[in-house]
N, C-alpha and C positions, 0 to 999 in steps of 0.2 A: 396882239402879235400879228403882225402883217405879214404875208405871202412874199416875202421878197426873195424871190428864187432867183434872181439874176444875180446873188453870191457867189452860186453856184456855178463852177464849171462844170466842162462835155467834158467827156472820154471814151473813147471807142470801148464798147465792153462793158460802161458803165453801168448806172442805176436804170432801170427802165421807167421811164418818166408815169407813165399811167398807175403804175405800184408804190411809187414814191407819192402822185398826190393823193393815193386812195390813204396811205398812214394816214400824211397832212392831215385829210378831209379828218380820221378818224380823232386824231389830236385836238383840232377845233371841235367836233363834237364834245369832247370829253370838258375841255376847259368851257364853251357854253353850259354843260351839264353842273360845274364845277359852281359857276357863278350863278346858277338859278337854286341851291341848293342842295346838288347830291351831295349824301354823306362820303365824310372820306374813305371809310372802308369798301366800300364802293367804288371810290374813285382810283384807290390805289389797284383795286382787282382788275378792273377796264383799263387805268397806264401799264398794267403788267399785260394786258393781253395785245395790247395797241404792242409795244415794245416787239411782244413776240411776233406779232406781224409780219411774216415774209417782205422783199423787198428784191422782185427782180430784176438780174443783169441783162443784159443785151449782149446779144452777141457776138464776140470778138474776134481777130483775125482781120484778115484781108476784107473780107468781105463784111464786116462784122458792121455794127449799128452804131450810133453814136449817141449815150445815157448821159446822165449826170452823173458827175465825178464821185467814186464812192467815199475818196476823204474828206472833201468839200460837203459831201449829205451825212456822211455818219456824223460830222463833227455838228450839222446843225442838229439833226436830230438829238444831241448827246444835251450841247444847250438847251434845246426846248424840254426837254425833259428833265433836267436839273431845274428852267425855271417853274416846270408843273409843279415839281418834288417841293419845290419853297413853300409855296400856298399849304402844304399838310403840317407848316411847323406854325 
């Protein structure tokens, strides 16, 4: 699964980019862990913790920042996570 975050729109308010690659980062770990042999019960305890992972926004308004879009990320997030969920059937 490759990093292609240029899917992803901006939006003032958005995702805060540095919280969103840390999940990423933790999602990769998980599925290298997944491929070198962790068990699944395992693996599914680290995708529920990964899941609950915070994901902060930027600040919006006038003056506010500019994140990644949060429907454009939840919705990658939701696919990577359905295709983690594959590998445990």
């Amino acid at each position: 699964m490759g990093m292609e975050l240029d899917i992803l729109g901006y939006e003032k308010g958005g995702y805060n980019q540095e919280s969103f690659i840390a999940k990423l980062d933790a999602y990769n770990t998980l599925i290298t862990a997944m491929q070198n042999g962790l068990p699944n019960d395992k693996a599914k305890a680290e995708l529920e913790l990964i899941h609950q992972q915070p994901m902060f926004r930027e600040k919006g308004g006038f003056f506010g920042k500019v994140g990644f879009s949060v429907k454009d990320t939840d919705a990658y997030i939701a696919d990577l996570e359905k295709g983690i969920a594959k590998a445990f059937k």
